[in-house]
Each structure stands twice: as structure tokens, then as C-alpha cells.
N, C-alpha and C positions, 0 to 999 in steps of 0.2 A: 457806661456809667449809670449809677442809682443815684438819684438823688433823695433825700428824706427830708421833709418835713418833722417835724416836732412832734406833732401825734402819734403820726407811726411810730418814730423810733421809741418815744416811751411804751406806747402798748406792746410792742415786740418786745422790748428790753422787760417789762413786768409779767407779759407772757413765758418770759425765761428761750424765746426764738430769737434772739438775734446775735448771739454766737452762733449756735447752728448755720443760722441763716448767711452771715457774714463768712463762715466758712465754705460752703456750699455754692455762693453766686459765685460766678465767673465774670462779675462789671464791677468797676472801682467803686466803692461807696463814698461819699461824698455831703458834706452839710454846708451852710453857708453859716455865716458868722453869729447872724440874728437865733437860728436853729439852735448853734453851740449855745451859747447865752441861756434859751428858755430852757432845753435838758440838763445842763451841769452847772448853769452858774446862780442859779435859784433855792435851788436846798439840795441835800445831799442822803437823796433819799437811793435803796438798793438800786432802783432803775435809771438814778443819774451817775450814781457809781460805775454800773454797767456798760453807760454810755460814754463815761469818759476813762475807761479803760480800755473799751475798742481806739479810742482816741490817742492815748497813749501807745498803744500797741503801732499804730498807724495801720489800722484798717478800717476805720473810715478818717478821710481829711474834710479839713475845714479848708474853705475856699470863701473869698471875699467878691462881694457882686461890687463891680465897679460903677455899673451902669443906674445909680440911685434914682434917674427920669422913669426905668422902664421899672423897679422895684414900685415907685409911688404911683404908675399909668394902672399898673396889675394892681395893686392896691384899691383902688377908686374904682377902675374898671370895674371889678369881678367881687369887689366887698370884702379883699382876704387883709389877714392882721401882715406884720411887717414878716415874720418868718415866713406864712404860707407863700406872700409875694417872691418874697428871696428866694426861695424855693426854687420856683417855677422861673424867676429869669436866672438863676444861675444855670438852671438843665435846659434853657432857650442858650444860654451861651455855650455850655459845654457840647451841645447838641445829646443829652443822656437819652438812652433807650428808657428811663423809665423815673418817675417820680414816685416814691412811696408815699403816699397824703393820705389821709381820711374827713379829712375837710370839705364837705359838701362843695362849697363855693369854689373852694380850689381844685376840687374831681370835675365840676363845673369847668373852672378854665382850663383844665388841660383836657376836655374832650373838645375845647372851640380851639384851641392852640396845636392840635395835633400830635398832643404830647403822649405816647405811654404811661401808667398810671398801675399802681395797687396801691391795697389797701392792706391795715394789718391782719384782717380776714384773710385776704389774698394770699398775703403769705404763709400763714396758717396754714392753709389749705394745701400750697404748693410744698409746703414740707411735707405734710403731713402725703402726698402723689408721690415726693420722691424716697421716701423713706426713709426722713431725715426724724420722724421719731412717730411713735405706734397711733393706733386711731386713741387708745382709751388716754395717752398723755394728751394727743389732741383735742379729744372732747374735754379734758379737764382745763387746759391753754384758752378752751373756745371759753367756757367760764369764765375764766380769768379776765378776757377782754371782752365778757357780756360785762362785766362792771364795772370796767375800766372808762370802757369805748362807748360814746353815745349813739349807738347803734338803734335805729327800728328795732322792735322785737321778729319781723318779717326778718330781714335780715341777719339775725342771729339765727334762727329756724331753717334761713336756706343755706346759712353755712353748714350746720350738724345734720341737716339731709345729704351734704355732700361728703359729709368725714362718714358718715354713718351706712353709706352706698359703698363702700369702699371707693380702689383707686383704680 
């Protein structure tokens, strides 16, 4: 299982990767309820539309974190708002291979929690290795989430040395 956070799945979904993407992984995708909320129930812009189409489609579910002690310990612990938290305990309960976050603080708790982790870089990138679409749409996606995504500019540079090396 994938679990997503908020960030990612808008910058995938505005990068125009997360069909591809959701078609392509082989692990259930998955949000928790606080997540649903910030991408679809806020405005209804192309990239929440996006999101609650995979929604409807049912690939990815909303799942509800029962355990609200460990949503508010992750909270306080690690500095994250209530989705990053829900995030990360609902892929502690499901046991997920992997969190999609771009949340410093929450890349922070799941490299202390032993969690797997990308970013929407990461994903990017991994399509762009499997040939889920060309380097020059890639280089244009990596645009798209240079100003979407609050990214270092280091960061954006070591992603297009990596599209731009090829795969």
C-alpha cells in the first residue's frame, strides 16, 4: 500500500502524473479522511477534480485513522499539520510499503519511524525510468512542480540532472 499525503497527491495530480502513476503501481493507494478533505473538499480546482475522480473511480480509498492519541503524539512529536499526521499513522497501521509526502517534517518522521517515503519528485522521476512518459514531457512536469512544490532550487537541479542523464 501507498499512502499520500496532501502535497503529493496535488502536485502529481497538477503535474498531470497521477493517472499514469496510479495506473502503473502495483500497491493499493490509499488517503485518510483529513487528506480527502484538504484535496477535494476545499475548491474545485483541475487538480481536486483529478483527485476525486481517481476517488470515484476507486483507485485510491479513503480510509479513516481510528487511533486519534497516535494522529495528535505524530502531530506534537514531529510539528506535522493533521493530514501529514493521519498520513503517517494510518501507513503505521496499515503497515504501507511507502508514504508519498513532501513535507519536510513528515520526510523527517518517516525516516525516524522506519517508514518508506517519496516525494512528488520521486515520482517523477520513477516514471519518467519506467517509461511511463518521455524525458522532454518530464522536464516540462519538473516545471510544473518547480512552482507548484516548495522545493530548494538544489533540489529541483538534482531532479533534471537525473531526467537529463537519462534512465
Amino acid at each position: 500500500m501507498i499512502v499520500f499525503d496532501a502535497s503529493t497527491l496535488i502536485f502529481i495530480a497538477k503535474a498531470e502524473l497521477l493517472d499514469s502513476f496510479l495506473t502503473d503501481i502495483e500497491l493499493e493507494a490509499a488517503i485518510p479522511v483529513e487528506v480527502k478533505k484538504e484535496c477535494c473538499d476545499v475548491k474545485k480546482s483541475l487538480d481536486a477534480l483529478l483527485i476525486q475522480k481517481a476517488l470515484d473511480e476507486s483507485r485510491i480509498k479513503v480510509v479513516a485513522v481510528k487511533n486519534k492519541k497516535l494522529v495528535v503524539r505524530l502531530s506534537v512529536d514531529f510539528g506535522l499539520g493533521k493530514a501529514e499526521a493521519e498520513a503517517i499513522a494510518l501507513a503505521l497501521k496499515e503497515r504501507a510499503q511507502l508514504v508519498g509526502i513532501d513535507d519536510k517534517s513528515g520526510i523527517n518522521a518517516c525516516k525516524l519511524l522506519g517508514i518508506g517515503f517519496t516525494t512528488a519528485l520521486g515520482i517523477l522521476i520513477r516514471s519518467y525510468q519506467k517509461g511511463l512518459i518521455s524525458r522532454s514531457s518530464a522536464l516540462a512536469k519538473l516545471s510544473t512542480l518547480a512552482v507548484y512544490g516548495r522545493y530548494r532550487s538544489s533540489i529541483i537541479e538534482d531532479a533534471r540532472l537525473k531526467l537529463e542523464a537519462g534512465k
